[in-house]
N, C-alpha and C positions, 0 to 999 in steps of 0.2 A: 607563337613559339614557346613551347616550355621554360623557363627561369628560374634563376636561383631566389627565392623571396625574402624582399629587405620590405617588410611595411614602414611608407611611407607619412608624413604629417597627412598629404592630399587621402591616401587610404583612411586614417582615420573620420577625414572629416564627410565620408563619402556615408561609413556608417552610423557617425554621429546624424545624419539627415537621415538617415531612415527609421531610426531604432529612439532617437532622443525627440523629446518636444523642442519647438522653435527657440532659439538661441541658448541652448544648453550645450553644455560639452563634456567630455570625460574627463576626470579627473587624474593627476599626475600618474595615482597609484595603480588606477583602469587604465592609462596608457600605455605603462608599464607589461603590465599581464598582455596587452593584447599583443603589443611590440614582440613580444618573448614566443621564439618558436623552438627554443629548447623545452629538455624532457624537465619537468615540474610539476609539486605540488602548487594548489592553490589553497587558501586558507581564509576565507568569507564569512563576515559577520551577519546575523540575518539582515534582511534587508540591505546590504553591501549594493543588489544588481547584478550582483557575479555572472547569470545567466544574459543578461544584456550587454554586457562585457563578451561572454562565450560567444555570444551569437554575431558583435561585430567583429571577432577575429573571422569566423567564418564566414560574412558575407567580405571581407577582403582575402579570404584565401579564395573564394570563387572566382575573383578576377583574374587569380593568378592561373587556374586550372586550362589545359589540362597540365599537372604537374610533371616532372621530371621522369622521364619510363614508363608513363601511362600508371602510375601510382595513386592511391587514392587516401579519401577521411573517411576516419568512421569516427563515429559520433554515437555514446553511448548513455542512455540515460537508464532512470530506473523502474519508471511506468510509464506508461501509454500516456497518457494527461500531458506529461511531459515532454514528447515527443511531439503530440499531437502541437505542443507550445511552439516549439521549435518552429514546424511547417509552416504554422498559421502566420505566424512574425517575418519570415524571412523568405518565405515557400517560394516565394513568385519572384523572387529577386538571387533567388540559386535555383533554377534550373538544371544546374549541372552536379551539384551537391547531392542533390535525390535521384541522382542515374548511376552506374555503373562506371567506375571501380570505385563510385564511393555509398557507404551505410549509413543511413541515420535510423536508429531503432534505441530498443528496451534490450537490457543485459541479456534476458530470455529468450529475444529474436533473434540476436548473435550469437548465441551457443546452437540453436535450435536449428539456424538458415547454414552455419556455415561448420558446425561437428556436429551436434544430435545425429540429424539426420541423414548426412552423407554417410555417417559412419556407419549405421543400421540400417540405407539401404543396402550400403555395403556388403554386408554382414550379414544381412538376411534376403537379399535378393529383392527387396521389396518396403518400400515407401510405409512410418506408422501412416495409422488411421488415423489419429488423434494425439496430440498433443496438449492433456486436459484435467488438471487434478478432480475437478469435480465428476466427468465422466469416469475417471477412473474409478474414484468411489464408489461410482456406480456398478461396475464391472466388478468389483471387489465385492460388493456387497450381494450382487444374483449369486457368487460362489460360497458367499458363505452362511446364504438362505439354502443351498444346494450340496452340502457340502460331499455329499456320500459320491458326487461324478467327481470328484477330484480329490483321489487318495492318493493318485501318482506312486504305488507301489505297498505304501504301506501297508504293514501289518494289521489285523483288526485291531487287536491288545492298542500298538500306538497311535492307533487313529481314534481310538477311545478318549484319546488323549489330547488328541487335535480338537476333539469335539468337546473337551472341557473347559479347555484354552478359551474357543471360541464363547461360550457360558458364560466363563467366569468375566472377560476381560474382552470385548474385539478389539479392543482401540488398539491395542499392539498390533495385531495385523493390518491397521492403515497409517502408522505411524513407520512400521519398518523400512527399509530402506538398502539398495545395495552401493555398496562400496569396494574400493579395490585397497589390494595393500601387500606390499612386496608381491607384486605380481600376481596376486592371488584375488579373484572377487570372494568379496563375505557380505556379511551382512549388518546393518548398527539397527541402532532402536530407532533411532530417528535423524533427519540431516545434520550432520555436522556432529553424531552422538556417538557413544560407546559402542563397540559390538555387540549384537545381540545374542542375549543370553537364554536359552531358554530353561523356566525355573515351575516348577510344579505350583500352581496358588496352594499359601499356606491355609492350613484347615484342619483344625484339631490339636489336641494336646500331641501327639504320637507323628508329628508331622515329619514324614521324610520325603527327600527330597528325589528327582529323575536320578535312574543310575546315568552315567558317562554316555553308556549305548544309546541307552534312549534318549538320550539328548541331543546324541549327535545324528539320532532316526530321524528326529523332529525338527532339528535344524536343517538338515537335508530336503524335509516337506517342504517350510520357509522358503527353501530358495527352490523349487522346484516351481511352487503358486506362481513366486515376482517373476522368475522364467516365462512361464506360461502366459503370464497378463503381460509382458513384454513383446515376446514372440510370437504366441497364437493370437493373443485377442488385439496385438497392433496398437493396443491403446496404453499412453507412456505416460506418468503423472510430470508436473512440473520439472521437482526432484530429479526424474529419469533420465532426464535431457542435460545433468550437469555431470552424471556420471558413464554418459555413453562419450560426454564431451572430454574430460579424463581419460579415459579409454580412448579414446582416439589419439590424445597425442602422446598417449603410452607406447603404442603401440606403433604410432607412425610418426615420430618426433619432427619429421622432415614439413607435417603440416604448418604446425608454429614459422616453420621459418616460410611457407606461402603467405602464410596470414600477412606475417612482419614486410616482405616483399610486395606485396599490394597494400596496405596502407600505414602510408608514410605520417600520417598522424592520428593520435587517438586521443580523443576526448572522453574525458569520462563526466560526466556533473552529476551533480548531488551522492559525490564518493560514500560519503558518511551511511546514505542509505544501502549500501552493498554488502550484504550476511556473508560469514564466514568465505562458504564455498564459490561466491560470488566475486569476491576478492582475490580469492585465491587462484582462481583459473585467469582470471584478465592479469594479474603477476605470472601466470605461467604461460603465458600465450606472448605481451609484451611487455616483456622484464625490462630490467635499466641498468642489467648492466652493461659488459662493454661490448658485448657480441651482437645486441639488439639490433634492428634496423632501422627501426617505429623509435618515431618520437611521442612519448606517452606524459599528458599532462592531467592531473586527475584533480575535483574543482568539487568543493562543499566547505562544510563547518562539523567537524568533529564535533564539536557539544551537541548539535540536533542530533546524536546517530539511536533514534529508537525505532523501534519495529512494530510490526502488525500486532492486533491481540494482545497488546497490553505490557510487552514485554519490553526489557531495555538493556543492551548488552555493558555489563560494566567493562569485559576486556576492551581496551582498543586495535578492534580488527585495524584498522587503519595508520600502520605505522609511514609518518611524512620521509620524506624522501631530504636530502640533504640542501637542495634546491627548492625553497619556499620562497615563497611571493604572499604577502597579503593584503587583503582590502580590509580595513576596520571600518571605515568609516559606511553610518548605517543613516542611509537616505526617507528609512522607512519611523526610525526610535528617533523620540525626543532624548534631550541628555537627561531628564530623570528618568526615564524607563531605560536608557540605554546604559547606567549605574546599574542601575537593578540588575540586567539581562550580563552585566559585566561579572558582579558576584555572582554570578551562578558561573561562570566556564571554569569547567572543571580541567580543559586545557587552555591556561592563561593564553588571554590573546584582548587587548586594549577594543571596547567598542567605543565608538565615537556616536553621538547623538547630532545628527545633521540637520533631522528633520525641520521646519521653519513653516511658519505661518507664512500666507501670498504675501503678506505686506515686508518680508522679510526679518522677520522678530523670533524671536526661540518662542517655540511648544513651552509653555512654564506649568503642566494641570500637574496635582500632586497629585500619584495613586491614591485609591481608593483603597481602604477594607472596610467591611460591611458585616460587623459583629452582630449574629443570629441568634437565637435560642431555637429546643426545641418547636415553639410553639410559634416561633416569625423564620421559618425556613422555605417557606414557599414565597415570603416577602422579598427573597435576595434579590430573583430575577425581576420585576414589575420595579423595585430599588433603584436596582442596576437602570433600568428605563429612566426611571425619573432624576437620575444625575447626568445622563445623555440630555437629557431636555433643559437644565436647570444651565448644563454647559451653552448648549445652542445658543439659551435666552444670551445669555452674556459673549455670544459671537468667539468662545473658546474651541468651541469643534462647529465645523460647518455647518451648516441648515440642509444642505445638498451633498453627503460625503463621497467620495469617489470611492470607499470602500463599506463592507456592512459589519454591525454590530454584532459580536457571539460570543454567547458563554460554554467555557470547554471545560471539563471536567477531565480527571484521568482513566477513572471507573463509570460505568456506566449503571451497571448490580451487585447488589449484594445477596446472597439467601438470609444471610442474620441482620434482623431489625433493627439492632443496636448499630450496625455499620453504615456511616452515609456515603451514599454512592447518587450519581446522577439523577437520578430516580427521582429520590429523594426533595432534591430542589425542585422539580420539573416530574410531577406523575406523569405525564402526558406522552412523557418521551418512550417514542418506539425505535427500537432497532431495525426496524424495514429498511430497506434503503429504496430511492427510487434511480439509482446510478443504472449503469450498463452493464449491470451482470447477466452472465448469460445465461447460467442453471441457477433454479429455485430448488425449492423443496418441493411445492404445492403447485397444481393449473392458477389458481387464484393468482399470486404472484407474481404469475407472467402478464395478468390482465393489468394487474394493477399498476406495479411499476416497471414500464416503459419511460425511457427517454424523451421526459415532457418540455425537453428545452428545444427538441426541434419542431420546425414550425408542418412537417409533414407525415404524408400515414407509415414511411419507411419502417419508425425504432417498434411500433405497436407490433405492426407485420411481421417484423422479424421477430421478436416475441414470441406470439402466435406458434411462427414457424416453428420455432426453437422450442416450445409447448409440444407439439407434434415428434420432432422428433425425440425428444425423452419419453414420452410413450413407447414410439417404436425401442429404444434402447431396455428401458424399464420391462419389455415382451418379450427382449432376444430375438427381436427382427434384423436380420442383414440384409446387406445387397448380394446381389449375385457372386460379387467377389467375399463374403461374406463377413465384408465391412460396414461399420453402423454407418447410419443413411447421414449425408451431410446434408444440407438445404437444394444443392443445384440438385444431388441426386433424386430428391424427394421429388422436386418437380420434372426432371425427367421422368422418372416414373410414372407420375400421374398424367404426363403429355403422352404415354404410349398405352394407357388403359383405353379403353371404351368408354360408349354413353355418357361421351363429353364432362369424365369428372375432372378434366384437368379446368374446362372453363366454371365448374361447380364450384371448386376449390377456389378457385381468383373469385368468383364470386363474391361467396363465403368470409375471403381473407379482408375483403375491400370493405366490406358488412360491420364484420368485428368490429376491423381498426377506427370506422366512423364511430360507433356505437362507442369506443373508449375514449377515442377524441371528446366524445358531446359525453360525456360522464354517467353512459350507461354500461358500468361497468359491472353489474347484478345481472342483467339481462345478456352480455356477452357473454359471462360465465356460462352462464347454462346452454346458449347458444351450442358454445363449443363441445359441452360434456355431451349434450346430447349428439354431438355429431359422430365422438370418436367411435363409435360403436361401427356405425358407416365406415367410418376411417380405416380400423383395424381390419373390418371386411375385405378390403378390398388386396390384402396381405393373410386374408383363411385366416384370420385368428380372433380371438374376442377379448374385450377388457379381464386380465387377471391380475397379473403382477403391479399394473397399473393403476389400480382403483384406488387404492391409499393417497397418489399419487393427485388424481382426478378430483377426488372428493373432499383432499384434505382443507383444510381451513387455514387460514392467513392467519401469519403472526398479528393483524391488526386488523381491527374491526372494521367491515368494509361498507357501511353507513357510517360511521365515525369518517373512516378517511374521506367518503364522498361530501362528507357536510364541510368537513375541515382538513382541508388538502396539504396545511403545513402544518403539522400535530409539533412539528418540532421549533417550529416558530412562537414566539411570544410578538404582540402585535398591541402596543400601545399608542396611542392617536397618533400613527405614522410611523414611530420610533420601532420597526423589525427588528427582533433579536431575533439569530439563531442561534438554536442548542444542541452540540453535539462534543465528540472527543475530542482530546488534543491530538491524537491519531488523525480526526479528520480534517483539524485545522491546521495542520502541518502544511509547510509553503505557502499560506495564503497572508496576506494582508487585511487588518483590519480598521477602523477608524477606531472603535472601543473594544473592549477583548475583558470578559469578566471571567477569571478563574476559580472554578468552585472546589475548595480541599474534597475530597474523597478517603476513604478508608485505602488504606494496599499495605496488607502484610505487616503482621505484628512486627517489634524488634524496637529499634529508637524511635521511638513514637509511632506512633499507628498512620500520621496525617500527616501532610504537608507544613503544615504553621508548627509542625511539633520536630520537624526534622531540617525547616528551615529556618527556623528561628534568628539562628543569628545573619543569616544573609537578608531577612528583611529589615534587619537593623544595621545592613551597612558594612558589615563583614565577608570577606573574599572566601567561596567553599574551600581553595586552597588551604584556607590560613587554619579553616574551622577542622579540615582531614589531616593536617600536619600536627591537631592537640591530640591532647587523650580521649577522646570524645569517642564514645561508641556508639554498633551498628554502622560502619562506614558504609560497608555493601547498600543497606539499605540507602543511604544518604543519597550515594549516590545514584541510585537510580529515580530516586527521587529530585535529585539537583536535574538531569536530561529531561524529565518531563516539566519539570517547571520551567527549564530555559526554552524551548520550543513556544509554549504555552504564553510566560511573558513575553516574548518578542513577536507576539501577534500586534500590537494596534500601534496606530500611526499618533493618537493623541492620551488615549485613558486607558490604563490600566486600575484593575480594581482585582479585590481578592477577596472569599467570601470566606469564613472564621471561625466556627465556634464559641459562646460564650466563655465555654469551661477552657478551652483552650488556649483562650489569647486571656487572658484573667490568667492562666497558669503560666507561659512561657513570652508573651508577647504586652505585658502591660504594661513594660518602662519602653515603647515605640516614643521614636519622637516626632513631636507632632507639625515637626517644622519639614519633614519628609513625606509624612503619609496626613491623608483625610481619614478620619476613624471616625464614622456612622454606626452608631448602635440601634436596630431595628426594633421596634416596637410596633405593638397590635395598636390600632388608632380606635376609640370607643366610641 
């Protein structure tokens, strides 16, 4: 029968055995949070568990289900990974959690499953095609390879003009964006950006600028394109999905209060990563204050809050709510890195260093720095190895660690050789990724990196697949309904052709994905180029708009990657280092974590040891942005990338230096706090 829910001591200890190791238990302040079914922030220090905490509230709200009115959770995270965390942890012990009235998704499957797309089929009579920034691009870019079929009324004179736009500048036609505003849709430059202006590029002494008219002819084209790429071609970028979600409850206010009516609680985790407009809609959907129905508790660390591509919000989107709850204590930091990671929050909140040796003894390793010159900068990393090993010997970091070694950087390039960037330390390092992206640039790309964690031909094949259809889209092939081909459609299709090309094609598929499995991935390639010709036949059309596409070449050598399949690895007698961003080392845990200074943006120093100077001597960023001290801006976006960054490893932190730099602001360190290695060429 439905109930009112008081969790219980017995409740906790149900998910202390599923989620904790043998004889562990939650702590006063995790019983707390979990106890609490009012609306609240949460406020988590890295490594706090805050997520393990989240997920025993919800496997004790399962027991309670089904709730009161047939009400449900939604549970909202911020990527897939995360999500996917959730499942895997608790999947099989909430059955009911992952059914109907309740949601467990990414920010973007919530707006998309339950406004996006109701609302535009609404509105349009008809389901998008796609939901997909990179197809969009795609879509975007055939029209403006083409532009002269889509002048949408204009004059020659101002399409003259569209055509110079496009010249001078495209990226503003994939950056634009539409928005609403006093009832009215317009347009900005970009999400969360200004309106868009449209301005003649300047050029020459005698520069004048569009009259009124044509400006307003020309922003009329503007929105006439996103129109058209909306409504005709079905295909909606990311962005598109947050402002049909807008428009929806503009326009039908009475949805919010569905939403609020079915689920009776909302989780948010890892708040801090939720951009502007992302924030903004889950506060307009379930607000707090007195009219709400939804009880909404939203769960991260304000100091982590950076973004994709390198960027770092200094506002704070994320204003806490009156009702805070927090965990300091950090399971994952020793108390000296958990000092360190403490001067760096830039929203005061106490870390606690918990972390403990099996025998029960304090983490005591003093950070590292690892003072370079030009001429020992490729030393850092192979360094960084041999203080992992020198620890081991002396049984300070395990022999066996439950977690893996990596050096993060913030930048990854630079164009000027004067600026060090990741690179830099590590030539070797490529941007490839071999994650689950679905479109590349290149056919090569899709051979290459498939999902090599799974142990079957599935991630290669869908690849493949996914290869195939960006051709078709790259041709301007539709389906019947003259929708781009999805995968089922694709094999529908080839199930109703003749001369058995459907069993040609499984063939073919099964061929590849061995061939990439056993690392004949030169020999797939061409396998496949040579097919598509066949391929495209069987749709009356030949390789055109395609070929760049087919032919192009991989950002990475592909004898290189065959000989050496972790380019991003350094590999000293056992000791794996990987190398990549603090972007990509975000949420993870490390046993060692070595942070290399980067170049970002002239202003108070160029570098990290130049802008944090006084926090690795012991100083609160608080105390150093309350002086006269300029470049704050700068500071601070530099304090978010280093707090993410330190608070990666469980035992050693290190940080890599410049001579000239720490000789300049960093030589009176004291040495009862940090280890200070100065690198030298060995003769």
């Amino acid at each position: 029968m439905p109930q009112e829910i008081n969790i219980t001591d017995a409740d906790i200890e149900y998910a202390e055995k599923i989620l904790l190791p043998e004889g562990y238990n939650f702590d006063p302040e995790r019983r707390l949070f979990i106890r609490d079914l009012s609306t609240l922030d949460l406020q988590a220090v890295p490594g706090s568990g805050k997520t393990t905490a989240l997920l025993a509230k919800l496997l004790i709200l399962e027991r309670y289900m089904p709730l009161q009115s047939g009400r449900g959770v939604l549970v909202i995270s911020h990527t897939n990974a995360a999500v996917d965390e959730i499942k895997e942890r608790i999947g099989k012990h909430c059955p009911k959690l992952f059914t109907y009235p309740n949601f467990v998704g990414t920010i973007q499957s919530f707006v998309d499953v339950f406004l996006a797309i109701p609302f535009y089929t609404n509105k349009f009579k008809k389901k998008p095609s796609r939901i997909d920034s990179e197809i969009y691009d795609e879509r975007l870019t055939y029209i403006l390879d083409n532009p002269w079929q889509y002048r949408f009324g204009l004059s020659n004179n101002d399409f003259r003009k569209i055509l110079h736009l496009i010249n001078v500048d495209k990226s503003i036609f994939y950056k634009y964006r539409l928005d609403s505003s006093e009832g009215e849709v317009i347009l900005i430059k970009r999400l969360n950006g200004d309106k868009l202006e449209i301005k003649r590029p300047r050029r020459g002494r005698n520069y004048q600028d569009y009259t009124a008219e044509e400006k307003s002819s020309l922003y009329s084209w503007f929105k006439s394109l996103k129109t058209h790429l909306l409504k005709t071609k079905e295909v909606l970028h990311y962005d598109d999905a947050y402002f049909l979600a807008n428009l929806s409850i503009l326009t039908n206010p009475t949805i919010i209060t569905l939403l609020q009516n079915r689920f009776k609680f909302v989780f948010v985790d890892e708040m801090q990563d939720m951009d502007t407009h992302q924030h903004d809609l889950i506060e307009a959907v379930f607000h707090s204050d007195e009219s709400t129905q939804s009880i909404i508790q939203r769960i991260g660390d304000k100091n982590q809050a950076i973004y994709s591509g390198g960027s770092v919000h200094l506002e704070n989107i994320w204003s806490v709510r009156d009702n805070v709850l927090f965990l300091n204590g950090s399971h994952r930091l020793s108390p000296r890195i958990a000092q360190l990671v403490q001067n760096l929050a830039l929203t005061p909140n106490p870390v606690e260093g918990r972390n403990l040796n099996p025998d029960g003894s304090t983490i005591n390793i003093k950070p590292t720095i690892f003072v370079y010159n030009d001429d020992t900068i490729e030393l850092v990393i192979p360094s960084f190895a041999e203080k992992i090993k020198e620890l081991q010997a002396s049984d300070s970091i395990p022999s066996n660690p439950t977690h893996k070694f990596m050096a993060v950087a913030w930048r990854k390039e630079h164009d000027d050789a004067n600026k060090i960037a990741l690179c830099d330390y590590w030539p070797h390092f490529t941007k490839a990724s071999s994650g689950q992206q679905i479109d590349f640039k290149v056919l090569e790309d899709y051979v290459l990196y498939f999902d090599k964690e799974k142990k079957t031909l599935e991630s290669v094949r869908k690849n493949i697949l996914n290869a195939l259809l960006k051709v078709l889209r790259l041709e301007n092939i539709l389906d019947e309904h003259d929708r781009v081909y999805t995968k089922r459609k694709l094999i529908n299709f080839f199930k109703a052709q003749g001369n058995n090309e459907y069993e040609k094609l499984k063939l073919n598929l099964y061929e590849w994905s061995i061939g990439c499995i056993r690392g004949k991935s030169s020999e797939t390639i061409t396998a496949i180029r040579e097919y598509i010709p066949t391929f495209l036949s069987l749709f009356q059309t030949e390789v055109a708009s395609s070929a760049n596409f087919i032919n192009g070449e991989s950002e990475v050598d592909l004898d290189a990657n065959e000989d050496e399949p972790h380019l991003n690895t350094f590999d000293s007698d056992g000791i794996n280092i990987e190398i990549g961003t603090v972007h990509s080392a975000k949420g993870q845990t490390h046993t060692a974590t070595l942070y290399l200074e980067t170049f970002y943006n002239r202003g108070y120093g160029n570098y990290e040891s130049e802008r944090l100077r006084n926090q690795l001597k012991g100083e609160n960023i608080v105390d150093t942005l309350n002086s006269n001290v300029g470049g704050k801006d700068k500071i601070r976006q530099t304090t978010k990338m280093a707090y993410v960054g330190f608070s990666r490893p469980t035992h050693l932190l290190c940080i890599a230096i410049h001579k000239d730099r720490f000789d300049s602001v960093l030589s009176d360190m004291n040495g009862e706090d940090w280890d200070i290695i100065e690198l030298e060429i060995m003769n």
